[in-house]
C-alpha positions in Angstrom: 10.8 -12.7 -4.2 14.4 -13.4 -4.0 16.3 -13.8 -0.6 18.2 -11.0 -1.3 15.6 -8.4 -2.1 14.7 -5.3 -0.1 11.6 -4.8 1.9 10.0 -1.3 0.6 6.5 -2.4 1.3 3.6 -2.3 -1.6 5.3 -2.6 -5.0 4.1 -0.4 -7.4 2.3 -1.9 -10.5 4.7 -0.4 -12.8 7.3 -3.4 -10.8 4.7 -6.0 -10.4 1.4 -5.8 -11.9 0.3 -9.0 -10.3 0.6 -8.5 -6.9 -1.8 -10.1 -4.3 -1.5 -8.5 -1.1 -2.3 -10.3 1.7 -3.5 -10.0 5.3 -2.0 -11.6 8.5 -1.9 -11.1 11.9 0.9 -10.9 14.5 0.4 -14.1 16.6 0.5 -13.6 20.5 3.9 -13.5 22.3 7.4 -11.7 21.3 7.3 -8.6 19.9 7.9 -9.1 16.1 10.7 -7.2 15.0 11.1 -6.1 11.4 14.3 -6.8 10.1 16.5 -5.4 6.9 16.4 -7.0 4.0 18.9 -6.9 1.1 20.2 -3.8 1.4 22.3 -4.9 4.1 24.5 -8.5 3.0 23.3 -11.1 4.6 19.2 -10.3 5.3 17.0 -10.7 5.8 18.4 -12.8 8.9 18.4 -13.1 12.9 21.6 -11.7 13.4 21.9 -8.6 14.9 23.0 -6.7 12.2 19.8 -7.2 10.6 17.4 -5.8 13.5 15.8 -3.0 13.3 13.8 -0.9 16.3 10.4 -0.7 14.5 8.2 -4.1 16.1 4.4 -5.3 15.9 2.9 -7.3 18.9 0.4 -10.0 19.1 -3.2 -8.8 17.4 -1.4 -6.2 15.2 -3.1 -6.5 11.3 0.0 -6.2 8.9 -0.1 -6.3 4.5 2.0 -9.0 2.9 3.1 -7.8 -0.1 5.9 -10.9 -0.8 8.0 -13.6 1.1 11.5 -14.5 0.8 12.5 -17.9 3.1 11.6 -17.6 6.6 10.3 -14.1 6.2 7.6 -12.1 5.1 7.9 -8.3 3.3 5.1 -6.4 5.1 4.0 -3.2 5.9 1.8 -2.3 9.7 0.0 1.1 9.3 -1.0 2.8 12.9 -4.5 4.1 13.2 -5.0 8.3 12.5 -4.0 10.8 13.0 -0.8 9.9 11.6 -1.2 6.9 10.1 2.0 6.2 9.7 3.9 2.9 8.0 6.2 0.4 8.7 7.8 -1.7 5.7 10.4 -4.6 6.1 10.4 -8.2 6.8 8.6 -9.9 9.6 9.8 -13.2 10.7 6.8 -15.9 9.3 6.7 -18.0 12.3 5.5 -14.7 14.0 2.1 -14.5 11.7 -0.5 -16.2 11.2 -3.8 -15.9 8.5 -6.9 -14.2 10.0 -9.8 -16.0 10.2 -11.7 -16.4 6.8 -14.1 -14.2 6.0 -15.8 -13.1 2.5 -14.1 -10.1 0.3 -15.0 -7.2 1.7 -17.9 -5.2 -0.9 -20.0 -3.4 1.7 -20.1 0.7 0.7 -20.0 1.7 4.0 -16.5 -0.7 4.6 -15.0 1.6 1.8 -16.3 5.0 1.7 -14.3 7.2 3.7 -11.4 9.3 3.7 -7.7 7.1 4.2 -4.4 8.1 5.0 -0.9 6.8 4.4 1.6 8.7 6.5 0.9 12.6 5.5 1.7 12.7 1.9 -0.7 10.3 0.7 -4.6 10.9 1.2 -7.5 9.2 -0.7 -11.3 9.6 -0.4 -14.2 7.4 -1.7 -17.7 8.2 -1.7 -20.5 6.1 -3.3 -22.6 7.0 -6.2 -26.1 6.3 -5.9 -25.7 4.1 -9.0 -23.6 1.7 -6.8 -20.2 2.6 -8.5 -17.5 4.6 -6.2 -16.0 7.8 -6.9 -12.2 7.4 -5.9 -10.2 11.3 -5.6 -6.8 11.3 -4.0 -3.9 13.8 -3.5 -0.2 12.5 -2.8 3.6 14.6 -3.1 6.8 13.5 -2.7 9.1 15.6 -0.8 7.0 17.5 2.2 9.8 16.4 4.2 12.5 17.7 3.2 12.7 21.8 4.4 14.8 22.3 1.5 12.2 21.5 -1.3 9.4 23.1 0.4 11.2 26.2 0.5 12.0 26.4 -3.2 8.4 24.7 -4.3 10.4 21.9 -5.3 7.8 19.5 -4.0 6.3 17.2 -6.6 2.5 16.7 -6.4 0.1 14.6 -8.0 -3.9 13.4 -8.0 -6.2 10.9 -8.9 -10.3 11.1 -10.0 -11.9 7.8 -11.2 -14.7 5.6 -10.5 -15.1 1.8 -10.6 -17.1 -0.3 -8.7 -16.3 -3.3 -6.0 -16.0 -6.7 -7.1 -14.4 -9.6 -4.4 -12.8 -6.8 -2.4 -10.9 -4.8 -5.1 -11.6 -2.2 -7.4 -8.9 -0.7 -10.3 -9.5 1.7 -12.8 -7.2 3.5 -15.5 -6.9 7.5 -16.8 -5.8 7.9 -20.5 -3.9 10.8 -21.4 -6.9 12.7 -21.9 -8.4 11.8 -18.5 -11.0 9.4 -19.6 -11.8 6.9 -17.3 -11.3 2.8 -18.6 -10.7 -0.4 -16.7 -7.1 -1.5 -16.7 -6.0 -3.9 -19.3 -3.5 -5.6 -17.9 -2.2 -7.2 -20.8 -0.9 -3.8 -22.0 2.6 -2.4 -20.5 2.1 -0.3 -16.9 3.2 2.7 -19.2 0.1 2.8 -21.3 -1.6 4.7 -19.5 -1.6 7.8 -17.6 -2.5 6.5 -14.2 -3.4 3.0 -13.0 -5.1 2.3 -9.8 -5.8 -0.7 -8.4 -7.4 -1.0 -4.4 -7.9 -3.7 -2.3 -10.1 -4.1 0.8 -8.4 -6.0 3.7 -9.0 -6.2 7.5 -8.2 -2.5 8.8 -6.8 -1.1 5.6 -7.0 0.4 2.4 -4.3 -1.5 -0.1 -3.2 1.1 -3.1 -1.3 0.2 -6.0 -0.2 2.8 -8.8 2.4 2.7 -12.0 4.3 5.8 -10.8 2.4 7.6 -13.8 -0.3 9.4 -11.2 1.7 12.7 -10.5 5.4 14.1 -11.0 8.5 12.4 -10.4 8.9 10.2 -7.4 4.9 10.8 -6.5 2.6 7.8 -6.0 -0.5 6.4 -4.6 1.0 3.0 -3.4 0.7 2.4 -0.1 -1.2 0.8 2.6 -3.8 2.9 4.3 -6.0 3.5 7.4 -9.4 5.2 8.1 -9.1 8.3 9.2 -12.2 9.8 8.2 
């Protein structure tokens, strides 16, 4: 990514259908604090006007969704009940890959239900054929006093199935609902809703193309266990 891009996290696939997130772990020492990015001229940097309150320490498991320079864009989800996520840039110096280890396929790994801050919920259960049944409910808006007391919160869900191969699994619903896998040689916008999930160290790793619910709604995000 460009040097003077924001930080916002996941990207959606509807903005880059080829992304690869990545895991990497806050190496011991400093606190690492995340830092604008280029929404403010002139960051991501160290100067001060770049800093930011929100910090990971040493041990903490954080998604990589991009890197620009000396940083990293990534995202640190806390453990339930909130589950709530961090997004900006980390400086690299302050990471470092985890230990290798094979892509993570085991049902009992996945199954579950995971949370991304409290608009953003998804469950998966396995099918006794092997395949996994993925249901999830997100809005956009429960925050905001205003749009709740109007109904002017924008809701959306997701039912498909897929199964897990090297620590992902994606899936697409037509306009008519019919489950298909996700041809990504067509644009984000042919389809209803895409889904694509990755399996990595302590989280659930969701990417949608904004086409899963109403306005403003999605599924992206980086999630924990929660139950």
């Amino acid at each position: 990514m460009a040097d003077d891009q924001p930080c916002y996290g996941m990207p959606a696939l509807s903005v880059d259908a080829g992304v690869v997130p990545t895991l990497a772990i806050v190496k011991p020492g400093d606190r690492a604090h995340f830092v604008k990015g280029g929404e403010q001229a002139g960051c991501p940097s160290a100067s001060a006007a770049c800093a930011t309150r929100a910090f990971v320490i040493g041990g903490d498991a954080v998604v990589v969704s991009a890197t620009a320079g000396g940083y990293a864009c990534a995202t640190f989800t806390g453990p339930g009940p909130k589950a709530a996520s961090t997004s900006g840039f980390l400086p690299r110096e302050q990471l470092a890959a985890p230990p290798p280890e094979p892509p993570v396929n085991a049902s009992a790994a996945w199954a579950g239900t995971w949370q991304s801050g409290d608009e953003q919920t998804i469950t998966i259960r396995r099918k006794p054929d092997g395949r996994f049944v993925i249901e999830g409910d997100a809005t956009w808006g429960g925050h905001d006093p205003e749009r709740v007391k109007r109904g002017g919160v924008n809701a959306g869900n997701l039912s498909g199935e897929g199964s897990i191969v090297d620590g992902i699994t994606a899936f697409a619903i037509d306009g008519d609902g019919a489950i298909k896998p996700i041809d990504l040689k067509l644009p984000a916008d042919s389809d209803a809703c895409r889904v694509k999930l990755w399996r990595l160290g302590p989280y659930l790793v969701a990417a949608d193309n904004l086409g899963c619910g109403g306005m403003n709604v999605t599924f992206t995000g980086v999630y924990r266990k929660t139950g």
